[in-house]
mmCIF file of the N, C-alpha and C atoms, coordinates in Angstrom:
data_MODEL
# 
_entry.id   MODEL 
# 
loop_
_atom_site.group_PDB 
_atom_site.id 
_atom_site.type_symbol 
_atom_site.label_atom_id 
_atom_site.label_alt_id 
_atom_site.label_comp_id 
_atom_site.label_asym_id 
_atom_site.label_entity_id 
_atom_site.label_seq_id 
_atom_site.pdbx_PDB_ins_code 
_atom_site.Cartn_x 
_atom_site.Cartn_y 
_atom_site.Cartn_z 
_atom_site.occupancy 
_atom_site.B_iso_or_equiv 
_atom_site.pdbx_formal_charge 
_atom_site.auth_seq_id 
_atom_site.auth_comp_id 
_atom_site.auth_asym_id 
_atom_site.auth_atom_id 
_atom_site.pdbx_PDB_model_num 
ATOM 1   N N  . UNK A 1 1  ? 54.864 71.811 83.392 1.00 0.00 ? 1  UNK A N  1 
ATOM 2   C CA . UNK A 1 1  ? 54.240 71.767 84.685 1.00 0.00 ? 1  UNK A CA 1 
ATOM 3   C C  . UNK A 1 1  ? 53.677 70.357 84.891 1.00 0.00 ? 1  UNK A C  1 
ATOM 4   N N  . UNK A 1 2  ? 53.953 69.709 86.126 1.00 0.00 ? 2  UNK A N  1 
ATOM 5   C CA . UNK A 1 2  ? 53.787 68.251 86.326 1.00 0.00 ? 2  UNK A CA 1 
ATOM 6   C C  . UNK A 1 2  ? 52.391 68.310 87.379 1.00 0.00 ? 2  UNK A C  1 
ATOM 7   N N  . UNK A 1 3  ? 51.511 67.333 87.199 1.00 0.00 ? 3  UNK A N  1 
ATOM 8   C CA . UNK A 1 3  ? 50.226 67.688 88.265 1.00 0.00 ? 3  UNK A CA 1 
ATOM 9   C C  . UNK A 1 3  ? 51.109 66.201 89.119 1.00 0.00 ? 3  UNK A C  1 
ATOM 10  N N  . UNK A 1 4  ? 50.462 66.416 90.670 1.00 0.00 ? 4  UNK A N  1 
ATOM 11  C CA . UNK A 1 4  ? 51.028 65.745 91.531 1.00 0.00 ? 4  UNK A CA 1 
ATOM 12  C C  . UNK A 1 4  ? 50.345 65.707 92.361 1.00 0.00 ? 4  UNK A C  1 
ATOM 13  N N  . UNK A 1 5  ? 49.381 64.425 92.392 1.00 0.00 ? 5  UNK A N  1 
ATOM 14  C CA . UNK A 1 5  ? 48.107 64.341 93.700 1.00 0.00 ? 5  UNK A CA 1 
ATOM 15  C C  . UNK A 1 5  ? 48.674 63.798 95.274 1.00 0.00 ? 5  UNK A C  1 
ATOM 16  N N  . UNK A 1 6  ? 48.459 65.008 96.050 1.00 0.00 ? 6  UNK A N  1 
ATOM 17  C CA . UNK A 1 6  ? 48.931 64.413 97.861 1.00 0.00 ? 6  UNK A CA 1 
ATOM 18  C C  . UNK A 1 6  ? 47.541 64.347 98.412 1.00 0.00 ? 6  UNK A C  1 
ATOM 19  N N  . UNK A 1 7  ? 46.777 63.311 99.045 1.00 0.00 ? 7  UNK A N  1 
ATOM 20  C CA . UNK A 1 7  ? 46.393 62.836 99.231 1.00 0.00 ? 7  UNK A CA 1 
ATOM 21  C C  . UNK A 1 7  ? 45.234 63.345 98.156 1.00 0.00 ? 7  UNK A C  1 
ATOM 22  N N  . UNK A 1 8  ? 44.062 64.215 98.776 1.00 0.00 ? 8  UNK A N  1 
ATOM 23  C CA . UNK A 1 8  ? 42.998 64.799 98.007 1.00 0.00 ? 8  UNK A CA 1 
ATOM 24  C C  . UNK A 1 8  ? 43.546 66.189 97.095 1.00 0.00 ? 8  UNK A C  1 
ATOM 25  N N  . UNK A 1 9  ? 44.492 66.886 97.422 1.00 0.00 ? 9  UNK A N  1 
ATOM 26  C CA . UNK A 1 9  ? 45.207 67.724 96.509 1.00 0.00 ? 9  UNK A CA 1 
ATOM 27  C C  . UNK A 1 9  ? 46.242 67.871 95.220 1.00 0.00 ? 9  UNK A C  1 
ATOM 28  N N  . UNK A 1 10 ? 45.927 68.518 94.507 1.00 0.00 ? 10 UNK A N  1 
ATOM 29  C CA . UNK A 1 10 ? 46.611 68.552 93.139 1.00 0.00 ? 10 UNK A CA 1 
ATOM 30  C C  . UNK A 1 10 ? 47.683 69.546 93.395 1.00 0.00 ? 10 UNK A C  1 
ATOM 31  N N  . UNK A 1 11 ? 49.191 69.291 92.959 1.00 0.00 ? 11 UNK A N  1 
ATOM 32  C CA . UNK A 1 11 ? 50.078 70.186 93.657 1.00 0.00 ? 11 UNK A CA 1 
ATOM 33  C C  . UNK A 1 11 ? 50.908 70.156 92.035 1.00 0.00 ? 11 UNK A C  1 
ATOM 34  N N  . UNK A 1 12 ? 51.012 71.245 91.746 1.00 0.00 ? 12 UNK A N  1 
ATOM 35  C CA . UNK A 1 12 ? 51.786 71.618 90.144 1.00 0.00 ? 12 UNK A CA 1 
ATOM 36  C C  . UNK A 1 12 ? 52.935 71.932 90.672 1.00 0.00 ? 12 UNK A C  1 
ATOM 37  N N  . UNK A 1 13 ? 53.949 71.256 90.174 1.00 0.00 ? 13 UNK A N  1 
ATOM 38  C CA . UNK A 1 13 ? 55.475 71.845 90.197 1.00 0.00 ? 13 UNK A CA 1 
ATOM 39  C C  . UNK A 1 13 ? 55.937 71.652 88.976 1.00 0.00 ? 13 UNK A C  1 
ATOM 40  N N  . UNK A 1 14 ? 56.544 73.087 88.857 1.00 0.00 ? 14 UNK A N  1 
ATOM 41  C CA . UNK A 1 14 ? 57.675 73.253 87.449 1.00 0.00 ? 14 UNK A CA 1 
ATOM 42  C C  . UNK A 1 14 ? 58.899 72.994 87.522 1.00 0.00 ? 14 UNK A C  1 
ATOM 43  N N  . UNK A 1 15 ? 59.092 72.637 88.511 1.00 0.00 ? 15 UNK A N  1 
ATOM 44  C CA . UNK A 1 15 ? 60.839 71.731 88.653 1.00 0.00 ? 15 UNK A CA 1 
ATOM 45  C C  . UNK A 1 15 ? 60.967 70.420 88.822 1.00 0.00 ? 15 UNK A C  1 
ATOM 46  N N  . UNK A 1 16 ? 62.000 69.816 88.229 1.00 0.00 ? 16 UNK A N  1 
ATOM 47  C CA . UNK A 1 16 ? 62.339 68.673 89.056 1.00 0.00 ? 16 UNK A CA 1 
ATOM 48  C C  . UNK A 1 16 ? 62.125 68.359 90.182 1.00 0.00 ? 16 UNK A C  1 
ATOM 49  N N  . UNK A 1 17 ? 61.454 67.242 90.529 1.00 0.00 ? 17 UNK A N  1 
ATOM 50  C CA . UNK A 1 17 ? 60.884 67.295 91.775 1.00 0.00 ? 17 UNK A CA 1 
ATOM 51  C C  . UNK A 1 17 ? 61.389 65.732 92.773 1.00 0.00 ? 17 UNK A C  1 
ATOM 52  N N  . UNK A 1 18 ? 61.752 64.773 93.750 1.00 0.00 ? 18 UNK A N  1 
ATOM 53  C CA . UNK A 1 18 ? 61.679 63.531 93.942 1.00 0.00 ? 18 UNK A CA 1 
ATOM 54  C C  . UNK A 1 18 ? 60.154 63.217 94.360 1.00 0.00 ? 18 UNK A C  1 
ATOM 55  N N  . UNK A 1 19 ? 59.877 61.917 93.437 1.00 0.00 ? 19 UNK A N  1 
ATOM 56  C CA . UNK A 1 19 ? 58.259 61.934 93.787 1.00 0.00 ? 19 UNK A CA 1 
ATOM 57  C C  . UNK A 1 19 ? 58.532 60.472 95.129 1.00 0.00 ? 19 UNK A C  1 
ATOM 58  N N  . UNK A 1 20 ? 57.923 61.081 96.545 1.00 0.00 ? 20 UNK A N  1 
ATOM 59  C CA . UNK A 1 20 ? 58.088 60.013 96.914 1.00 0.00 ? 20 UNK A CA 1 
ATOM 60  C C  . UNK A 1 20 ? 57.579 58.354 96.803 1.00 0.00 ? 20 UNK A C  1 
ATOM 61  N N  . UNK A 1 21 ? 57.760 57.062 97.049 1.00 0.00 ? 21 UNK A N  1 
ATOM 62  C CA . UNK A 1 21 ? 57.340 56.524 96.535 1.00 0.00 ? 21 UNK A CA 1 
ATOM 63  C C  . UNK A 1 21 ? 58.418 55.618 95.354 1.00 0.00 ? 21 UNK A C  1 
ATOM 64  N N  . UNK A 1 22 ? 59.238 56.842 94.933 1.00 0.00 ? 22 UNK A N  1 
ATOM 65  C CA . UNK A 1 22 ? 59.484 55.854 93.760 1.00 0.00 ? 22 UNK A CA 1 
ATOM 66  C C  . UNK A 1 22 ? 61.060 56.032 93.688 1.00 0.00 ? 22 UNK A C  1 
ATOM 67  N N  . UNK A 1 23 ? 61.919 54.941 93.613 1.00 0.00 ? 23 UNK A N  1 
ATOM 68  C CA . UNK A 1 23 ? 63.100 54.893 93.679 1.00 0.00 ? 23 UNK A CA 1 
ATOM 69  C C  . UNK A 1 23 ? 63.869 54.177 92.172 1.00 0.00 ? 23 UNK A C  1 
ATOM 70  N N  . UNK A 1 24 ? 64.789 55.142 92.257 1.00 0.00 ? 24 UNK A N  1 
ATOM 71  C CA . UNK A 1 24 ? 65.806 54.859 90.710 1.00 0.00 ? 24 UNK A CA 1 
ATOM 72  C C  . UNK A 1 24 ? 65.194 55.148 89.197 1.00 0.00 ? 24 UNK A C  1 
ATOM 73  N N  . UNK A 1 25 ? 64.463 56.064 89.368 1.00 0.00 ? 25 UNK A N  1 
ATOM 74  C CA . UNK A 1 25 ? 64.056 56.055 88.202 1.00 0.00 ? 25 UNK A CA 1 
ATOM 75  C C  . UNK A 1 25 ? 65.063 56.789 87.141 1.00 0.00 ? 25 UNK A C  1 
ATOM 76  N N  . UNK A 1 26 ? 64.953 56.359 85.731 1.00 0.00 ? 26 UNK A N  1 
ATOM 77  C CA . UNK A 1 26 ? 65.906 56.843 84.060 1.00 0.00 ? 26 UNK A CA 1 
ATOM 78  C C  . UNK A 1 26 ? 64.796 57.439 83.727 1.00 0.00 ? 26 UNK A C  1 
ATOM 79  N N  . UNK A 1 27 ? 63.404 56.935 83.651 1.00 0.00 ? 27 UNK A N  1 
ATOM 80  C CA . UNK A 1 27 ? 63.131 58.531 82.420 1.00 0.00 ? 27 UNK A CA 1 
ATOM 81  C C  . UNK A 1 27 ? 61.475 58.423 82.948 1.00 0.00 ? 27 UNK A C  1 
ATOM 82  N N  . UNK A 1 28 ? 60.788 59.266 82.344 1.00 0.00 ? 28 UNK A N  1 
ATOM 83  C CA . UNK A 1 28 ? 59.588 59.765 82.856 1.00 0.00 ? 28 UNK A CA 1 
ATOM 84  C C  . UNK A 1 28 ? 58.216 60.309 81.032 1.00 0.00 ? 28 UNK A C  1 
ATOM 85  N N  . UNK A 1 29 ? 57.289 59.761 81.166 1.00 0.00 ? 29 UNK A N  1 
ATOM 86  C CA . UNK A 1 29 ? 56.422 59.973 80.402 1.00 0.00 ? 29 UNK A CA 1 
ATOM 87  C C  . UNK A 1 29 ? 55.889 61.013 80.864 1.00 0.00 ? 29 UNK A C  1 
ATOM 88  N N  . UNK A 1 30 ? 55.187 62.226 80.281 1.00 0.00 ? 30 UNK A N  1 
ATOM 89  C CA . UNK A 1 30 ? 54.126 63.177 81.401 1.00 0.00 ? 30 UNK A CA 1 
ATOM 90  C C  . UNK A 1 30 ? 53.000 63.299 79.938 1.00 0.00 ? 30 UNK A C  1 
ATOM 91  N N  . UNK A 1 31 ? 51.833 63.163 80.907 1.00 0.00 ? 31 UNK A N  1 
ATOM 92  C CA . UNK A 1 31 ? 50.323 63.156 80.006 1.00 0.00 ? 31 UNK A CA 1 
ATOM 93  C C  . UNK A 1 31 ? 49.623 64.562 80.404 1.00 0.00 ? 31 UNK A C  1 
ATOM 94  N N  . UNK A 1 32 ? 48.760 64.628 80.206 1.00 0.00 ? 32 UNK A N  1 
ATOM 95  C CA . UNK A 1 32 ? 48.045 65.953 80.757 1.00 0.00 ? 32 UNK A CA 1 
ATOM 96  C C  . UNK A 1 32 ? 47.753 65.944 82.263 1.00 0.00 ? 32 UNK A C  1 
ATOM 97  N N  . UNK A 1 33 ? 47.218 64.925 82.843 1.00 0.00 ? 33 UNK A N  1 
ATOM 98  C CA . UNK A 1 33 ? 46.972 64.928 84.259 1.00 0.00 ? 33 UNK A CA 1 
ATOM 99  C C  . UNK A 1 33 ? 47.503 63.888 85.038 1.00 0.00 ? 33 UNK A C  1 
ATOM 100 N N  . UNK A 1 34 ? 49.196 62.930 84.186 1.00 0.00 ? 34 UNK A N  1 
ATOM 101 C CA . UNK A 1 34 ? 49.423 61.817 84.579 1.00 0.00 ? 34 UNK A CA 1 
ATOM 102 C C  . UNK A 1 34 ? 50.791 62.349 84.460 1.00 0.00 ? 34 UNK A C  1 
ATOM 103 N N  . UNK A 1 35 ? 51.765 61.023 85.184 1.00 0.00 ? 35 UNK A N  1 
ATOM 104 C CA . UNK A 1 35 ? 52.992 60.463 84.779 1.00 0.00 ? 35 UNK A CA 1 
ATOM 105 C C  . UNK A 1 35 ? 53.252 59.121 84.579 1.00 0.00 ? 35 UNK A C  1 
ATOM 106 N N  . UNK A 1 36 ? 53.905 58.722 84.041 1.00 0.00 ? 36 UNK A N  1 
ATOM 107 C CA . UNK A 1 36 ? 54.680 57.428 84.190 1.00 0.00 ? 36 UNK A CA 1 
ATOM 108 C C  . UNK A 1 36 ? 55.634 57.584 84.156 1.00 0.00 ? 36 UNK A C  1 
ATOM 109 N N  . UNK A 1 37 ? 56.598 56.854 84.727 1.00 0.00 ? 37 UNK A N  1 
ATOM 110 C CA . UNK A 1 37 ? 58.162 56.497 85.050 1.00 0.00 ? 37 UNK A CA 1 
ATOM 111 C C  . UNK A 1 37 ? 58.668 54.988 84.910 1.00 0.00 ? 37 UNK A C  1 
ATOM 112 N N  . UNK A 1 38 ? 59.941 55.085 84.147 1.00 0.00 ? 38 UNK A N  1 
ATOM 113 C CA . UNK A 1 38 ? 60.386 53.705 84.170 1.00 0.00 ? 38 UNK A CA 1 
ATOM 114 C C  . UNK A 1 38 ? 61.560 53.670 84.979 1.00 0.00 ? 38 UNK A C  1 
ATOM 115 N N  . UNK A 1 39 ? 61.586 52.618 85.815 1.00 0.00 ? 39 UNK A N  1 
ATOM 116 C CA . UNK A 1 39 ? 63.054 52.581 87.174 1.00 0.00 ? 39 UNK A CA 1 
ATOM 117 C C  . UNK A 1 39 ? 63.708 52.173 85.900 1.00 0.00 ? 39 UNK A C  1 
ATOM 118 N N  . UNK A 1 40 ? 65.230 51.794 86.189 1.00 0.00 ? 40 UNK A N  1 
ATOM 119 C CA . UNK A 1 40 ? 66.757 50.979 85.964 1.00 0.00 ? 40 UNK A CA 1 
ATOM 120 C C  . UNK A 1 40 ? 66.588 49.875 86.211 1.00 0.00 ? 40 UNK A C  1 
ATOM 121 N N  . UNK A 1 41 ? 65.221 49.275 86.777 1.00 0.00 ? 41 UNK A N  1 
ATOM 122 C CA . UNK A 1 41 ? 65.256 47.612 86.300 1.00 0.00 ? 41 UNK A CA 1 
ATOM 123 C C  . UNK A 1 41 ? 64.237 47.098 85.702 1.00 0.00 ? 41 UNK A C  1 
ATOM 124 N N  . UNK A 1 42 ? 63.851 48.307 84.811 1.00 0.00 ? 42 UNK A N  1 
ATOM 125 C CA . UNK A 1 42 ? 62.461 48.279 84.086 1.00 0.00 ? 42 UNK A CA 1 
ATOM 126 C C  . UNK A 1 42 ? 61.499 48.826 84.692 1.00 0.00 ? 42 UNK A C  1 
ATOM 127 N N  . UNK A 1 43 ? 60.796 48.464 85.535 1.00 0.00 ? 43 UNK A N  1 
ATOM 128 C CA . UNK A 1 43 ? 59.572 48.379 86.509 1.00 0.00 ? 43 UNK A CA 1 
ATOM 129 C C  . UNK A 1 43 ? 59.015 49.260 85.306 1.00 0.00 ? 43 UNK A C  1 
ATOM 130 N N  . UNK A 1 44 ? 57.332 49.899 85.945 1.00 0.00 ? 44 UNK A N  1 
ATOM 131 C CA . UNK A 1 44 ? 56.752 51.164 84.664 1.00 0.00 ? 44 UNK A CA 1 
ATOM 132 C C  . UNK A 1 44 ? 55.887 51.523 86.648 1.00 0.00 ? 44 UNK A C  1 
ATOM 133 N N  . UNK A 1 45 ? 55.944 52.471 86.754 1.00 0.00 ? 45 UNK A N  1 
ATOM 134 C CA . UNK A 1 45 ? 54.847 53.020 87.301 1.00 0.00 ? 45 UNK A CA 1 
ATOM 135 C C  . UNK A 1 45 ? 54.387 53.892 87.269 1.00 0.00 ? 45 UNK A C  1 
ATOM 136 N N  . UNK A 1 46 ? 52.917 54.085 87.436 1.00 0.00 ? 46 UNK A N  1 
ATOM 137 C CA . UNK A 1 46 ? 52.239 55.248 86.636 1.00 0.00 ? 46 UNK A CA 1 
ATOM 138 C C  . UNK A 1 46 ? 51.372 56.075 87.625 1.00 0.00 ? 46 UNK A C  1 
ATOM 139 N N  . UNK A 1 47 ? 50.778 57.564 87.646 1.00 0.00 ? 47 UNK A N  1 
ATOM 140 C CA . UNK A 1 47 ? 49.874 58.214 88.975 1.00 0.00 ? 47 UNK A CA 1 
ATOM 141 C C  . UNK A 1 47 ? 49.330 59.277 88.111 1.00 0.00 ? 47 UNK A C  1 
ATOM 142 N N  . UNK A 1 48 ? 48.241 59.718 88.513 1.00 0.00 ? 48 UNK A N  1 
ATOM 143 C CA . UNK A 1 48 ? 47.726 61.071 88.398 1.00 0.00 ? 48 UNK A CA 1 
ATOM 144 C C  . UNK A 1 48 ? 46.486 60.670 87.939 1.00 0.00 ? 48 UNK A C  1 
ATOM 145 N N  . UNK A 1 49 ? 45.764 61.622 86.965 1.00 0.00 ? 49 UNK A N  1 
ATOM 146 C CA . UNK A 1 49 ? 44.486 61.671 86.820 1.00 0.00 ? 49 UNK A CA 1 
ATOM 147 C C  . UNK A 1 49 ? 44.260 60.884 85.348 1.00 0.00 ? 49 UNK A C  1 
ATOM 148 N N  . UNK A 1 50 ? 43.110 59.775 86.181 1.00 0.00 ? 50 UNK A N  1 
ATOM 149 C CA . UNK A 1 50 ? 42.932 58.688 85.427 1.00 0.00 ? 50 UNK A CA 1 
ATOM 150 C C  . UNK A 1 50 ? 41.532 58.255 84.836 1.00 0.00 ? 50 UNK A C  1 
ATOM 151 N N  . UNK A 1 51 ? 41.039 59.010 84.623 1.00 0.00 ? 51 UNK A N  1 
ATOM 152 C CA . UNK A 1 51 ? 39.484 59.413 84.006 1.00 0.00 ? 51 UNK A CA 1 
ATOM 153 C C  . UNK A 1 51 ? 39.213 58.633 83.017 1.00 0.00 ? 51 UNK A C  1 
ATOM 154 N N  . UNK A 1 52 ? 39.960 58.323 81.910 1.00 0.00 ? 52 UNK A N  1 
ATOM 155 C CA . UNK A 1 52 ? 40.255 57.806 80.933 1.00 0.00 ? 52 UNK A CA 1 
ATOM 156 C C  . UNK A 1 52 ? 40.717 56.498 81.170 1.00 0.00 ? 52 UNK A C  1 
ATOM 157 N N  . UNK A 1 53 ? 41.047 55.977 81.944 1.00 0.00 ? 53 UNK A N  1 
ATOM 158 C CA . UNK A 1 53 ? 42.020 55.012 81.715 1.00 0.00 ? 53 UNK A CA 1 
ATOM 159 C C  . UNK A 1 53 ? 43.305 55.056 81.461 1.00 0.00 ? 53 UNK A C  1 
ATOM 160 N N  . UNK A 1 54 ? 44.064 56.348 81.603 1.00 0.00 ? 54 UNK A N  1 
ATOM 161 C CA . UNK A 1 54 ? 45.150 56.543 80.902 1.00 0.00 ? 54 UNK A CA 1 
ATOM 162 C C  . UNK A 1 54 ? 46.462 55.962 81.809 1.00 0.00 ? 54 UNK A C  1 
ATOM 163 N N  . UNK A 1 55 ? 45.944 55.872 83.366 1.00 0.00 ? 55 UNK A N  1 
ATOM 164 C CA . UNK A 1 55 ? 47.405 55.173 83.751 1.00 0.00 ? 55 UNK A CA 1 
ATOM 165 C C  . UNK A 1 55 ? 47.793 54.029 83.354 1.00 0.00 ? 55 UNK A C  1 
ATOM 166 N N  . UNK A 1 56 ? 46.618 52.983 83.354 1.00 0.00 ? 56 UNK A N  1 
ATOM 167 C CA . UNK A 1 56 ? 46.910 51.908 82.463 1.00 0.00 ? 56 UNK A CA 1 
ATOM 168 C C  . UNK A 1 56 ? 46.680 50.829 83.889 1.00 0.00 ? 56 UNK A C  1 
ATOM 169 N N  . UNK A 1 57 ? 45.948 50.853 84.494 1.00 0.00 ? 57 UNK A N  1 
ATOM 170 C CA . UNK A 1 57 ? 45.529 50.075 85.852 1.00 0.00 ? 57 UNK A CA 1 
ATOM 171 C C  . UNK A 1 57 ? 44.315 49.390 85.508 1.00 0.00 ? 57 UNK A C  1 
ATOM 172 N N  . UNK A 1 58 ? 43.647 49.212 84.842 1.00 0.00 ? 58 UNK A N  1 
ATOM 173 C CA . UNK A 1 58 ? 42.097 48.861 84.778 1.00 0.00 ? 58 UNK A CA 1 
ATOM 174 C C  . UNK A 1 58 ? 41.125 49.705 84.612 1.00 0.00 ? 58 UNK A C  1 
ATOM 175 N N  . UNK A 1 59 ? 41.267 50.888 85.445 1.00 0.00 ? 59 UNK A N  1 
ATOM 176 C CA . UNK A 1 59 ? 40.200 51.372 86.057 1.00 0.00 ? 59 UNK A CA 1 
ATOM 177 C C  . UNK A 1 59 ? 39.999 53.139 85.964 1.00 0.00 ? 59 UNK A C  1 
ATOM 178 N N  . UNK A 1 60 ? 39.224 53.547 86.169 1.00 0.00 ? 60 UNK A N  1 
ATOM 179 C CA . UNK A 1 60 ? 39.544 55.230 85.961 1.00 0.00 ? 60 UNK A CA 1 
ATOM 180 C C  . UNK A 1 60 ? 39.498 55.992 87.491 1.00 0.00 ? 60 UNK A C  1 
ATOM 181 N N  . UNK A 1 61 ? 39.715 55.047 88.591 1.00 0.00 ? 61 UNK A N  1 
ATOM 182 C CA . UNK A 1 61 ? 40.106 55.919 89.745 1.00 0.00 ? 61 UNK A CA 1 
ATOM 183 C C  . UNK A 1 61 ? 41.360 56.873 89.393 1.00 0.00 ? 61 UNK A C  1 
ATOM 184 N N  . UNK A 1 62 ? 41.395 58.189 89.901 1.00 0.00 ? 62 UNK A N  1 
ATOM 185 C CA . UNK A 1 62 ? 42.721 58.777 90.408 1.00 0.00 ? 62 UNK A CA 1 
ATOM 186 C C  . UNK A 1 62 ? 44.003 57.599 90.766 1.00 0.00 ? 62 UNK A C  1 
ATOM 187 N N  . UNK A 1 63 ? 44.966 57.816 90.510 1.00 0.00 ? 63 UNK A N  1 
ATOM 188 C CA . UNK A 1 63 ? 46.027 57.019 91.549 1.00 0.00 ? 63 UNK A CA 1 
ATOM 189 C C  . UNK A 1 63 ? 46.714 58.208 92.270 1.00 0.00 ? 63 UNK A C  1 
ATOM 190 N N  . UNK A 1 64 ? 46.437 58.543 93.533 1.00 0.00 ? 64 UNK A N  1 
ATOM 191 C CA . UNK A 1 64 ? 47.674 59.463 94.464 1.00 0.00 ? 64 UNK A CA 1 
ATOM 192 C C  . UNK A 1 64 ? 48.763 58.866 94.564 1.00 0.00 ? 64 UNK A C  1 
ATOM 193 N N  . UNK A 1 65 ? 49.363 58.082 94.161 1.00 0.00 ? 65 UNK A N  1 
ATOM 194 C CA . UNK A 1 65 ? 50.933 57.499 94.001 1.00 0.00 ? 65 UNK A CA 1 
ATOM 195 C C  . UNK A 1 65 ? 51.659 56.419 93.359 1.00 0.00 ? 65 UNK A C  1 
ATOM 196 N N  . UNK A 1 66 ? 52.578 56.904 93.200 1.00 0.00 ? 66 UNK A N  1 
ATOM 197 C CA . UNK A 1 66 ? 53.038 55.900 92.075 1.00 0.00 ? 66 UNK A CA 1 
ATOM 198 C C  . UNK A 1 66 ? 52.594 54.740 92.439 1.00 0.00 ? 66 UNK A C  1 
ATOM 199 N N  . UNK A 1 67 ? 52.116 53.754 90.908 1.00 0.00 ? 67 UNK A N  1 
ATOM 200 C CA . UNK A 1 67 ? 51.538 52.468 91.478 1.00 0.00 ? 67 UNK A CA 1 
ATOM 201 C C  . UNK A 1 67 ? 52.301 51.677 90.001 1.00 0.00 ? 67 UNK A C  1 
ATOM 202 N N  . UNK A 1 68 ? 52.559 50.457 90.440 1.00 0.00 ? 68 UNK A N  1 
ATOM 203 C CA . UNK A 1 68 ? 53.478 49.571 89.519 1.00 0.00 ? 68 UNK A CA 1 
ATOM 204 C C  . UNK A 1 68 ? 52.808 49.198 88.755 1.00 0.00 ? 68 UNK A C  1 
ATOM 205 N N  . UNK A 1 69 ? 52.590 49.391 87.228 1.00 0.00 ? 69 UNK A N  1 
ATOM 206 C CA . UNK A 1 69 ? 52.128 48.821 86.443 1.00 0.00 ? 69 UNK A CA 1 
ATOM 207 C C  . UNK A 1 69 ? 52.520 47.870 86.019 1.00 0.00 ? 69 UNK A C  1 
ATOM 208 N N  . UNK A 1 70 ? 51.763 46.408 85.932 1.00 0.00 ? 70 UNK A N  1 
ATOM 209 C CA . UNK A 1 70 ? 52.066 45.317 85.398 1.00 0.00 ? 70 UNK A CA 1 
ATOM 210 C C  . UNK A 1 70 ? 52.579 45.028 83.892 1.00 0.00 ? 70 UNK A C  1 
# 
C-alpha cells in the first residue's frame, strides 16, 4: 500500500498507480510514509511524509509531489 498526499489528503492505493508530476520513471523506492523514484535519465525524486527527514530535501515539511532531489 503506497501513501499519496493530494493536496491536504492522504490517498492509499494498492495498485499501480501514474503519479502525476512525474514522467519516465524505471524503478521506485517506497518508505513507510514516502516514495522515491528514479526516471531513465537518472533524475531521483522523492514525496510523502517527511517528519524525519526522510525525503532527503533539507527539511521535514510534507512534500505533496514529486520534488527533484538534488
Amino acid at each position: 500500500m503506497v501513501r499519496w498526499i493530494a493536496g491536504s489528503t492522504a490517498i492509499y492505493v494498492a495498485v499501480p498507480t501514474q503519479v502525476a508530476g512525474l514522467t519516465d520513471p524505471v524503478s521506485a523506492g517506497l518508505g513507510y510514509h514516502h516514495t522515491c523514484a528514479r526516471t531513465a535519465s537518472g533524475a531521483l525524486y522523492c514525496w510523502g511524509g517527511n517528519s524525519l527527514g526522510q525525503v532527503g530535501n533539507g527539511n521535514s515539511k510534507d512534500v505533496k509531489a514529486p520534488l527533484l532531489i538534488p
